[in-house]
N, C-alpha and C positions, 0 to 999 in steps of 0.2 A: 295681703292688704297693701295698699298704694301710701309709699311713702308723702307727708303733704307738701305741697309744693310752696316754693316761695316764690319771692318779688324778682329774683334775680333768674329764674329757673325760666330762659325763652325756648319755646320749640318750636319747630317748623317741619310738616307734612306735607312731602312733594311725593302729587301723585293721590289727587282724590276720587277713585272709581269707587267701590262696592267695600272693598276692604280699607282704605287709607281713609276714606271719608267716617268709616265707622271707627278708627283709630284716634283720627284726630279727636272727634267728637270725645272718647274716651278721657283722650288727654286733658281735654278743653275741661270736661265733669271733674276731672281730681283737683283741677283748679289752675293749673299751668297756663301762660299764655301761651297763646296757638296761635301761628301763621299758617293758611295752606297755599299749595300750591300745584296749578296741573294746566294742561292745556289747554282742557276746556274751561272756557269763561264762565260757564252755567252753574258750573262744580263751583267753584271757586265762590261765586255769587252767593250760591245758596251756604254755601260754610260759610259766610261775612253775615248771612241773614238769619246766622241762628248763633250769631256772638262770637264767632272769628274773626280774624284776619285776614287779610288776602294778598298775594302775592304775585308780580309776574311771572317771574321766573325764577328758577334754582338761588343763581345768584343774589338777588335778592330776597327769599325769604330765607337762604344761610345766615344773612348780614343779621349780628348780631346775636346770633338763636346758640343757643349754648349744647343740645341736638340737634339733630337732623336725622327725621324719622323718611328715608325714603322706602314706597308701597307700588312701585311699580310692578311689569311683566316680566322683564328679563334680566341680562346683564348687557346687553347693546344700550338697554332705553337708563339701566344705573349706571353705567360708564358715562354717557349722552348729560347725565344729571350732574357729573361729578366734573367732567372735564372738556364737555363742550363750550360751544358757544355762552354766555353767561352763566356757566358752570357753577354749582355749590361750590369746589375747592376755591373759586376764585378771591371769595369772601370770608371761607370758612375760619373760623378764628385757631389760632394754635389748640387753645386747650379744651376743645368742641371735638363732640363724636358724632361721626355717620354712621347710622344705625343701617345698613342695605337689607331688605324682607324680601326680593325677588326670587325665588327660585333658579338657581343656574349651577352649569355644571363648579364642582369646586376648584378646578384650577382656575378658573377665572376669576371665583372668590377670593382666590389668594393672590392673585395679578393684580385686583383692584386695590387690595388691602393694599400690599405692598407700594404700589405708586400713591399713596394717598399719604400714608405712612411714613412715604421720604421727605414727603413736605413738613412732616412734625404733627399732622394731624393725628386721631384715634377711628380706627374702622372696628366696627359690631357685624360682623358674620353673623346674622339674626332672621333666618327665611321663617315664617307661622306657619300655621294650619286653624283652622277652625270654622271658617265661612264667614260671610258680615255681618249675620248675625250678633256672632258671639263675637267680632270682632267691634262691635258699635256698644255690646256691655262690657269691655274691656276683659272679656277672660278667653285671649286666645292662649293657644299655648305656641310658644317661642324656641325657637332650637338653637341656641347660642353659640359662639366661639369666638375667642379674642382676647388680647392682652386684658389682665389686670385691671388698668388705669382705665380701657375702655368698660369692663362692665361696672368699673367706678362710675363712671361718666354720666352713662346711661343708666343707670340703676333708677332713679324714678320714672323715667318714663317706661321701662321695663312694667316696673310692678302697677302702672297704673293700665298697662294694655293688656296681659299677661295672667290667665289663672293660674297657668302651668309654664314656668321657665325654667328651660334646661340648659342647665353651661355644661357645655361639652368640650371644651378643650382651650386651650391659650392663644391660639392662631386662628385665623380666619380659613375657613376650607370646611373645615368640621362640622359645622352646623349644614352648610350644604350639602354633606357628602351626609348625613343623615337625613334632611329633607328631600332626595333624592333617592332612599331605600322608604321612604313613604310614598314617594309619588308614584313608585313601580307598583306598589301593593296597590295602590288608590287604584289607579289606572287600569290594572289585572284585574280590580274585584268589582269595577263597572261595569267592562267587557264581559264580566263570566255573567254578571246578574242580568245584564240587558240580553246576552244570547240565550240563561234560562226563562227568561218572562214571555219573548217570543216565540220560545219553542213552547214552552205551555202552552200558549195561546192554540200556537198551530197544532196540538194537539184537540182545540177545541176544551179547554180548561175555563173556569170561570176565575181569570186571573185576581180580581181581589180576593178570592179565597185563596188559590194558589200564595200573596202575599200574607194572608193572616197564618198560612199553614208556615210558609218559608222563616217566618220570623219567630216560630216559635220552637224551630227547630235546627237539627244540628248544622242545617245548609246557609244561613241565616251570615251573613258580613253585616260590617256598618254599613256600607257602598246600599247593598241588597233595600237596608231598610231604611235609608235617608234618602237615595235617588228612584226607587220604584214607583214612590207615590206620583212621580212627575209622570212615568207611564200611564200608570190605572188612568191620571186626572187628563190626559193628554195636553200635558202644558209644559212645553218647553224654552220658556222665555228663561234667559241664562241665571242661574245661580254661579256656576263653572260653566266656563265654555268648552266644546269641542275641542277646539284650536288651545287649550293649554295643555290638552293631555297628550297632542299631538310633539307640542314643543318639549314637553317634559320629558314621554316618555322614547323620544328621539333624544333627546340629554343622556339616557340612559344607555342607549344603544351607542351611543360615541364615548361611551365611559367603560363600557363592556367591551370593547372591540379596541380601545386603548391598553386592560386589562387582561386580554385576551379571556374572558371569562362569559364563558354562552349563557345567555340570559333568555332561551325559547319562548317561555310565555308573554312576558315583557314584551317580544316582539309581535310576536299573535297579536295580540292585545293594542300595539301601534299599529297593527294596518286597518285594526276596523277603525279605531280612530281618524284613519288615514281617508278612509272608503268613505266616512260620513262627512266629514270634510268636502270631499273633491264631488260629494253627491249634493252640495250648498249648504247643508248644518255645521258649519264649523264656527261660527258666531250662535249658535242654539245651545242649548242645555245640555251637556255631557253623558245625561239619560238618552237622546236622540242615538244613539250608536244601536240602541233596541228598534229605530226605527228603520235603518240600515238592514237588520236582518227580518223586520218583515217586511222591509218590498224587497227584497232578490228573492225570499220564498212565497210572496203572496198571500203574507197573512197580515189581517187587519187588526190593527192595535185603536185603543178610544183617538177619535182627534184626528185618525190620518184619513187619506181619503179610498174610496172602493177599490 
């Protein structure tokens, strides 16, 4: 349940695509005020026109916000928020947390904390999971790490975006270095479903039965029965993109190889991500890696062409 918000309680969402947009919204619903903030003016527009705020840049929508929920891609584009040009840190007030939800390797999580943290600020190690969906009814779930004071800080906007929050340790790192053995699984268990739906096929299989048989039994992932139906329907416009599972699980591959710890299928699983990519799906739907392997073997999926 989402703690209720008061008059003094400002936040501000920098970074309103598919997931930050459905965060903010989130927050806006438990009753908090909301500043957003993102590159695009359209974003921005349409969160003012359904009772936010709006904001230019980082720096100004920190100024004042007693949070800062950043919903970016990476850790170049949350570094870029914190310490660039009209940077959140420039405004941020002493006793305000940045919440960072980007996905990135964890020593960077810990580089950022750290320099943000010698200013006197409070850093949230806080990467999610759950899609915009459930990120627009506030129950994603959050992988945390971080001082004390910061999941003090943050604690309502936590329980208002959050079905599932997990604190996982006192430093910032930890939350990523666990969103980071998700994104390996994620990443692995799209590759495996999308190269079994095309090999059915090319089998000459009546693939919507193949998925009613797959999910009702022992071969059956989340992956399998959340991203298949973008198959059968052939509709690829992004839920996830291509290009994150490339960036992620390349993350993994420089964390492995830092580790010295072989990580085989993780990397299988990067090159087909790689191969749909560099074949122009890397902005399409992360199901599209099943469309990768029926054209190099000739097999026709719904949607594509002869």
């Amino acid at each position: 349940m989402s703690q209720p918000a008061t008059a003094k309680t400002r936040i501000a969402v920098i970074g309103l695509g598919s997931m930050g947009f459905g965060m903010a919204t989130s927050l806006r619903r438990a009753g908090f005020e909301v500043t957003g903030c993102d590159v695009s003016v359209d974003a921005v527009s349409r969160f003012v026109s359904e009772g936010g705020k709006g904001a230019r840049t980082p720096a100004e929508a920190a100024s004042g916000a007693d949070i800062v929920v950043s919903v970016v891609v990476n850790a170049s584009q949350t570094e870029t928020i914190l310490f660039g040009q009209h940077g959140a840190a420039e405004t941020l007030a002493k006793d305000a947390v940045f919440i960072s939800s980007a996905t990135m390797d964890p020593d960077v999580a810990r580089r950022l904390a750290q320099q943000l943290e010698a200013t006197g600020r409070l850093y949230l190690d806080a990467p999610i999971s759950g899609g915009a969906q459930r990120a627009a009814q506030g129950e994603l779930t959050i992988l945390a790490s971080g001082s004390p004071a910061a999941f003090a800080r943050a604690r309502p906007a936590l329980d208002a975006m959050a079905a599932k929050l997990y604190e996982l340790g006192d430093a910032a790192g930890q939350g990523a270095a666990f969103k980071m053995i998700n994104q390996l699984l994620a990443g692995v268990h799209i590759a495996a479903a999308s190269e079994a739906i095309a090999f059915a096929a090319k089998q000459g299989l009546d693939i919507r039965k193949v998925y009613e048989v797959i999910t009702a039994s022992a071969g059956n992932s989340w992956m399998f029965e959340n991203r298949m139906p973008h198959v059968l329907d052939g509709d690829y416009a992004p839920r996830s993109a291509v290009e994150i599972f490339v960036k992620d699980l390349g993350i993994i591959q420089d964390m492995a190889r830092n580790a010295k710890f072989p990580v085989p299928v993780a990397a299988a699983a990067l090159q087909m991500f790689l191969m749909t990519a560099a074949a122009g799906m890397g902005r399409d739907d992360d199901a599209s890696v099943a469309r990768i392997y029926a054209r190099v073997t000739g097999t026709k999926l719904p949607g594509e062409p002869k």
